[in-house]
Backbone as CSV, one residue per row, in Angstrom:
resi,resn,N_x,N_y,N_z,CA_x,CA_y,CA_z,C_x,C_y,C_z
1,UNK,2.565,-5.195,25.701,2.924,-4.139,24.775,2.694,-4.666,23.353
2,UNK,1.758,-4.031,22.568,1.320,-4.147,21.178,1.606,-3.110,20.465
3,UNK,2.185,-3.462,19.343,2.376,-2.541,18.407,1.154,-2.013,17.517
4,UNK,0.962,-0.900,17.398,-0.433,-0.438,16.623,0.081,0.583,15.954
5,UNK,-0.687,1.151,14.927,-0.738,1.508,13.595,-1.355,2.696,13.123
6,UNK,-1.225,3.757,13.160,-2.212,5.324,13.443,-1.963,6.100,12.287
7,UNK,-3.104,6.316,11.738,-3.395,6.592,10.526,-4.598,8.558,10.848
8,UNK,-3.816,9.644,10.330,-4.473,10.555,11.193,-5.041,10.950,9.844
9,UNK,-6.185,11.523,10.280,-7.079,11.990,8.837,-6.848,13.784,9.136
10,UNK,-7.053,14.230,8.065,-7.193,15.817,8.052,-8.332,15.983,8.692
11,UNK,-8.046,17.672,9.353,-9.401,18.265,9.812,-10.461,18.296,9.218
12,UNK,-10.263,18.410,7.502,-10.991,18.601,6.586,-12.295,17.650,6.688
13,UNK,-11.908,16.210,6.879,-12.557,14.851,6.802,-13.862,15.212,7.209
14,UNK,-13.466,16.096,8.944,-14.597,16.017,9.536,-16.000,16.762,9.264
15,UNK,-15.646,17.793,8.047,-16.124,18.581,7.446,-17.094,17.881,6.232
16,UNK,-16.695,17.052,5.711,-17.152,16.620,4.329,-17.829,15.480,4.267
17,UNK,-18.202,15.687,3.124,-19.388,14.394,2.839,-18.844,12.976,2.903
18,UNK,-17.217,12.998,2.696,-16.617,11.538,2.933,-16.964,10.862,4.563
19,UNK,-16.870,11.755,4.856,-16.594,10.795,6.592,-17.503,9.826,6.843
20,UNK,-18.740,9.922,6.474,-19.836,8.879,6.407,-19.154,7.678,5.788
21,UNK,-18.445,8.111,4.540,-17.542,6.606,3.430,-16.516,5.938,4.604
22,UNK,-15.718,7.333,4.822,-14.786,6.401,5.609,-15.210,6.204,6.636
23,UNK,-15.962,6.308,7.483,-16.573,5.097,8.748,-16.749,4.133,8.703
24,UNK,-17.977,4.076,7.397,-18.305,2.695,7.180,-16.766,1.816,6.443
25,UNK,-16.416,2.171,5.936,-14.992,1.438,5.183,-14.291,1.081,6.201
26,UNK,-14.089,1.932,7.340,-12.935,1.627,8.052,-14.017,0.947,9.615
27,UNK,-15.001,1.097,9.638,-15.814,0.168,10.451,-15.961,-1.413,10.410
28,UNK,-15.192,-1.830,9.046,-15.417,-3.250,8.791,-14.295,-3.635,9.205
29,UNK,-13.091,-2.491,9.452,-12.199,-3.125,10.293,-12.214,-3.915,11.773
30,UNK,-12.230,-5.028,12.489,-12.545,-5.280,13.484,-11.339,-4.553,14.541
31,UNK,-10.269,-4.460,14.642,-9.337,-4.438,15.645,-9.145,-2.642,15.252
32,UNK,-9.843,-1.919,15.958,-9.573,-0.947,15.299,-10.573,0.543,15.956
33,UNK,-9.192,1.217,16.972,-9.758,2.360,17.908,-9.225,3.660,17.256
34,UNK,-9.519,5.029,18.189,-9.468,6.151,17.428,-8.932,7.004,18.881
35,UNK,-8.706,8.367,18.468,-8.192,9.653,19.190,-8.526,10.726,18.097
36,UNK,-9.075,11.195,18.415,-9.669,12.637,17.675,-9.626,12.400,16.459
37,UNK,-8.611,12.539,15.513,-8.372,12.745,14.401,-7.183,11.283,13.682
38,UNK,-7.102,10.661,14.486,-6.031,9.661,14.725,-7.114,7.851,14.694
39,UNK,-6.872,7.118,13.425,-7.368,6.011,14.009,-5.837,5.536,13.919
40,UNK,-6.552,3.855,14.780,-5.193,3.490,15.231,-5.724,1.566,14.783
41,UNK,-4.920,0.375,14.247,-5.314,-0.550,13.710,-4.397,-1.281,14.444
42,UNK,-4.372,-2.251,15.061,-3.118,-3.200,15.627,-3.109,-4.244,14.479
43,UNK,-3.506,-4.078,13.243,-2.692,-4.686,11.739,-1.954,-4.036,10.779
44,UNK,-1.027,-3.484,10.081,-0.289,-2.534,9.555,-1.229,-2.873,8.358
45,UNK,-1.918,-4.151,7.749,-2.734,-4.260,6.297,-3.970,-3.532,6.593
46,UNK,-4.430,-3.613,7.663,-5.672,-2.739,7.881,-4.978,-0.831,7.633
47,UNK,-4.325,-0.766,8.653,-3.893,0.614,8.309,-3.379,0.841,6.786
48,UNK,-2.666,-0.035,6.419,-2.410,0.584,4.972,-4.172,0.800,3.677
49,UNK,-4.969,-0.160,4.488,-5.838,0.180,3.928,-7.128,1.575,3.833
50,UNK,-6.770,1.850,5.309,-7.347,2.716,5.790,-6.736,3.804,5.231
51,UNK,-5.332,4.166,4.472,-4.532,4.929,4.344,-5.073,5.274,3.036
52,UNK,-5.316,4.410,2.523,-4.912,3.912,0.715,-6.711,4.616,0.614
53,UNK,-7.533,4.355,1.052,-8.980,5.162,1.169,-9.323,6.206,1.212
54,UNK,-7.854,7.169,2.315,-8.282,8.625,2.221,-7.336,9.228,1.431
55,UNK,-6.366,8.190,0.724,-5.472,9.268,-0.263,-6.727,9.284,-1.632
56,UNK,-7.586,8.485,-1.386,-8.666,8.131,-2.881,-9.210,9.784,-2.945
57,UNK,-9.306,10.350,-1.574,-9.747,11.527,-1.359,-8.912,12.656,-1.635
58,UNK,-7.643,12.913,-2.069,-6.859,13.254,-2.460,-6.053,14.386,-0.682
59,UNK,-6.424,13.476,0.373,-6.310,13.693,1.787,-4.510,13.994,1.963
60,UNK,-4.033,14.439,2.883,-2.598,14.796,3.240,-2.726,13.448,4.388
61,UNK,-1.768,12.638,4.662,-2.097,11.255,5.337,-0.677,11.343,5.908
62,UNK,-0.519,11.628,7.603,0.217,10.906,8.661,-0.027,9.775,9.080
63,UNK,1.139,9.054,9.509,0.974,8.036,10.033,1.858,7.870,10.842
64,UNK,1.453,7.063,11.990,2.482,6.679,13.504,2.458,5.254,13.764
65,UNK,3.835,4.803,14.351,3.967,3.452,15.136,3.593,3.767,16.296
66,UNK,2.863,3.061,16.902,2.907,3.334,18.373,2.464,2.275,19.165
67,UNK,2.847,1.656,20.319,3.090,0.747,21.154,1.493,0.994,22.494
68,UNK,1.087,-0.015,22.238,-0.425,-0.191,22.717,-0.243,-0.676,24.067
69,UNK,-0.149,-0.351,25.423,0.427,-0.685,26.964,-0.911,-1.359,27.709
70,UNK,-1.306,-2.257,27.748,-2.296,-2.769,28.642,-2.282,-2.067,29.928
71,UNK,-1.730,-2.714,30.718,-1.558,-2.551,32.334,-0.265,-1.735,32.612
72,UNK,-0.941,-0.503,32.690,0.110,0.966,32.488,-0.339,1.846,33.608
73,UNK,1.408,2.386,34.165,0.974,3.680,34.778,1.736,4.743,34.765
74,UNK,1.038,5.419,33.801,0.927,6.775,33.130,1.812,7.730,34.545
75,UNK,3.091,8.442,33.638,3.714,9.245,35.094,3.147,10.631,34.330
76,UNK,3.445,12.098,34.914,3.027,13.335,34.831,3.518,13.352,32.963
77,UNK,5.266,13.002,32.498,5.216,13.215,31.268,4.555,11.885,30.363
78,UNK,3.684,11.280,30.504,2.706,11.286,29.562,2.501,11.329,28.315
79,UNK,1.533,12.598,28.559,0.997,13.345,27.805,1.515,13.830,26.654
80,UNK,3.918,13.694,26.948,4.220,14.453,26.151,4.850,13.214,24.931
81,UNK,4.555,12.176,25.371,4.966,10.819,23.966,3.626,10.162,23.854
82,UNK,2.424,10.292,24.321,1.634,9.295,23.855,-0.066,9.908,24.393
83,UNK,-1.088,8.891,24.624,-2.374,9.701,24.735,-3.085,8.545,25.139
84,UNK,-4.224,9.208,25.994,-5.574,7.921,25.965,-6.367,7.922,25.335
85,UNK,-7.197,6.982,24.534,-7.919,7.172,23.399,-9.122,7.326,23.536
86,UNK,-9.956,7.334,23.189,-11.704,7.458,23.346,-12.528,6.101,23.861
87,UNK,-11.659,4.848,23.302,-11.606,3.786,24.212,-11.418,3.456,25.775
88,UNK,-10.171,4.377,25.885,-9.646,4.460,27.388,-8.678,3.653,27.034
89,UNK,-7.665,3.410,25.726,-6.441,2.797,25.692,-5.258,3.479,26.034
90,UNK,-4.547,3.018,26.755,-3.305,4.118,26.113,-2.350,3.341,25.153
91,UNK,-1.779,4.728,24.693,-0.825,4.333,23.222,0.190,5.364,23.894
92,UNK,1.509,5.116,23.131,2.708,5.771,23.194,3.461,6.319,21.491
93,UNK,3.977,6.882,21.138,4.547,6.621,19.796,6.098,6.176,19.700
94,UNK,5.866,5.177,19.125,7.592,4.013,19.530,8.503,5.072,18.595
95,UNK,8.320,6.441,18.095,9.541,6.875,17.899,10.228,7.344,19.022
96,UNK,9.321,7.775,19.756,9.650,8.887,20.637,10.278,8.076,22.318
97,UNK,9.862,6.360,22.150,10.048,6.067,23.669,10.986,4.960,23.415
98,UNK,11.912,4.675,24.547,12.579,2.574,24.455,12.063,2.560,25.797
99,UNK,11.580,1.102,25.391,11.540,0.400,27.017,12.545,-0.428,26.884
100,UNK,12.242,-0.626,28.628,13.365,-1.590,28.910,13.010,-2.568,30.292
101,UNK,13.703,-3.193,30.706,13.519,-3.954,31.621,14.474,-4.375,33.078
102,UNK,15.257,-4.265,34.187,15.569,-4.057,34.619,15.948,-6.167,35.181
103,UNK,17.202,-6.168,34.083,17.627,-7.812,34.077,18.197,-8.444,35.575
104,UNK,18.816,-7.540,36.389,19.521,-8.132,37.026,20.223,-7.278,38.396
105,UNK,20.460,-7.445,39.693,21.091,-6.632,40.324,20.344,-6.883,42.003
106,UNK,21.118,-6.909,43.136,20.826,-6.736,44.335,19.773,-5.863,44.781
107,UNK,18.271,-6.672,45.145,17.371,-5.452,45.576,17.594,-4.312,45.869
108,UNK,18.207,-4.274,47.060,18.716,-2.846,47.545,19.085,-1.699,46.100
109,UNK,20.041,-2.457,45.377,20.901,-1.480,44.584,19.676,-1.358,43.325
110,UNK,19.124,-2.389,43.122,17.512,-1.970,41.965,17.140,-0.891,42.457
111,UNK,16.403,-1.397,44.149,15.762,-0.103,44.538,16.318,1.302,44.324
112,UNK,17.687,1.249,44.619,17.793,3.031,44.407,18.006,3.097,43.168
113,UNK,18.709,2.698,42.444,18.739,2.875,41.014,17.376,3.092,40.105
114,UNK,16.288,2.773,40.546,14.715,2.879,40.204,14.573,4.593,41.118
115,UNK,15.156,4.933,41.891,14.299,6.060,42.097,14.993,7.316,41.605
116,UNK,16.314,7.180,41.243,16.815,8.165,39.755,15.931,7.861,38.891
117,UNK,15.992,6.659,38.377,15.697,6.045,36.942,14.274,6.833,37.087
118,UNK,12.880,6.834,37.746,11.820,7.295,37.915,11.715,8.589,37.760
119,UNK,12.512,9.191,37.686,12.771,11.068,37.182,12.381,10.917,35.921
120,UNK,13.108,9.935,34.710,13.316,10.005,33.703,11.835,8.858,33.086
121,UNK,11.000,7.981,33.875,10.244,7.354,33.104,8.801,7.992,32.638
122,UNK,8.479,7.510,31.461,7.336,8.274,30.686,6.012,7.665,31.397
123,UNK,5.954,5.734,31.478,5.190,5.219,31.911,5.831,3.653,32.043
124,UNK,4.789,3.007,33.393,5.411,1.936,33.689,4.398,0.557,33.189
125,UNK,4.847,-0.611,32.804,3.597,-1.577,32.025,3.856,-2.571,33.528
126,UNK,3.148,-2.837,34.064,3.014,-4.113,35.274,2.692,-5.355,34.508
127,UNK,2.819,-6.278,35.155,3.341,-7.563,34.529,4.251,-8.633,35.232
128,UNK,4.551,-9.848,34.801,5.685,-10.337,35.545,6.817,-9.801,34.993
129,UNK,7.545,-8.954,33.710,8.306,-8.560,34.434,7.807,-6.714,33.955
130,UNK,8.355,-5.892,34.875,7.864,-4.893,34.676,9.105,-3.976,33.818
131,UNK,8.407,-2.960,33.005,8.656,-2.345,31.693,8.562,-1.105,31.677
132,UNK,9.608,-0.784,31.974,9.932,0.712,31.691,10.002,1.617,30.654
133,UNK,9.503,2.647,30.085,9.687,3.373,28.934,9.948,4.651,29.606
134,UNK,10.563,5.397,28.631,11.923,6.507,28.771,11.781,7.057,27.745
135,UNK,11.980,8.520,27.262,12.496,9.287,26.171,13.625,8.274,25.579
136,UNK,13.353,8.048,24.216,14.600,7.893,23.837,16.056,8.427,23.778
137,UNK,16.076,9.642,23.986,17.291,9.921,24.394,17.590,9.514,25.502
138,UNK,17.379,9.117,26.501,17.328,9.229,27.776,18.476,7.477,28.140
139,UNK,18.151,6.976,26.934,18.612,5.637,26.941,20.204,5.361,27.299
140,UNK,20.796,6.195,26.774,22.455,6.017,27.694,22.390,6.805,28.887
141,UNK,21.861,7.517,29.618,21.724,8.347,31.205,21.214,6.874,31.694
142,UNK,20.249,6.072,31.290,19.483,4.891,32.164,20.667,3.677,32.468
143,UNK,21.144,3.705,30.941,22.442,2.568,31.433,23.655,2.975,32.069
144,UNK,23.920,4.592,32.118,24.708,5.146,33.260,24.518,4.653,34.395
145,UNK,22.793,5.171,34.798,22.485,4.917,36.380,22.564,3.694,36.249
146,UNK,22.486,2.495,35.746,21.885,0.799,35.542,23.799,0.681,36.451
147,UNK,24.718,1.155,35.380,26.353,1.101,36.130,26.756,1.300,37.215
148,UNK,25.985,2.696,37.799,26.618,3.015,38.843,25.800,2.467,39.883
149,UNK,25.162,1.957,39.795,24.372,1.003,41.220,24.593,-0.289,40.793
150,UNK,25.304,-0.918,39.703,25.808,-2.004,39.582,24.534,-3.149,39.385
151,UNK,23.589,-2.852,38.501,22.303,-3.744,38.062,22.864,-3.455,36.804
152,UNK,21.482,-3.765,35.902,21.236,-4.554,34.819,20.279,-4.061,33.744
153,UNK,20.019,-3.462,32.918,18.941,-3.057,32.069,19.374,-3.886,31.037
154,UNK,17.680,-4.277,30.382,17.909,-4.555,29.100,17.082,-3.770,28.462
155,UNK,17.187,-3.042,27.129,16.338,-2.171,26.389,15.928,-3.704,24.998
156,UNK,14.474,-2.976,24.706,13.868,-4.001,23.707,14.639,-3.256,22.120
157,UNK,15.350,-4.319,21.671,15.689,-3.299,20.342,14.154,-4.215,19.022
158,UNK,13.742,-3.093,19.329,12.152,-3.587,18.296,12.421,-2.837,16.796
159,UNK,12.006,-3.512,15.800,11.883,-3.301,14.679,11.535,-1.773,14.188
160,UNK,12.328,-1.140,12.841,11.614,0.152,13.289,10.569,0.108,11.798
């Protein structure tokens, strides 16, 4: 899980004589993928630069945190915190998700406690240890169920 950096340009961009500028400007970035209208930088100095280029344009400029998942599997809600990119990355937006990790507890009682908990997950990261993400609201219902089957969650408290 990488934190990355999404910098969305107006519709306008795609219209105008800039977009040629900002390609090449933002092409010298090396670490550095896209989604429609959305680039995305896993350096916050690259994105601020990329930012600082289309306000030169006098552009309306969003921007997102969002958490970059290697070895992910994408459940049905998806679609509704995060996206695959034109790369074939997926991204999530860390306002919208907590992961967490599942510290401790008697197989048996993991196991069922994972197949409530699986109602509520957005997507899963594989790994040695494996990483759950959830609506953020969702985060005291998870340490409910984590209680009543008597395991263990830990949620990542990451920088905001």
């Amino acid at each position: 899980m990488i934190t990355y950096y999404g910098v969305e340009m107006p519709e306008e961009v795609d219209d105008s004589t800039h977009l040629l500028d900002i390609t090449a400007i933002i092409s010298n970035i090396t670490t550095f993928d896209f989604d429609q209208q959305l680039l995305l930088f896993s350096d916050s100095e690259d994105a601020i630069l990329a930012k600082e280029y289309l306000l030169t344009y006098d552009y309306e400029i969003e921007e997102y945190v969002l958490f970059h998942v290697e070895n992910i599997l994408p459940t049905t809600k998806f679609t509704d915190y995060g996206f695959k990119s034109e790369k074939g990355k997926h991204y999530m937006y860390k306002d919208m998700v907590s992961p967490f990790i599942v510290k401790s507890g008697k197989p048996q009682q993991i196991e069922m406690a994972l197949i409530e908990i699986n109602e509520f997950v957005v997507a899963i990261e594989g790994g040695q240890n494996t990483i759950y993400f959830v609506d953020k609201q969702h985060s005291e219902l998870i340490y409910g169920i984590a209680k009543a089957y008597d395991i263990e969650v830990s949620f990542f408290h990451l920088d905001k």
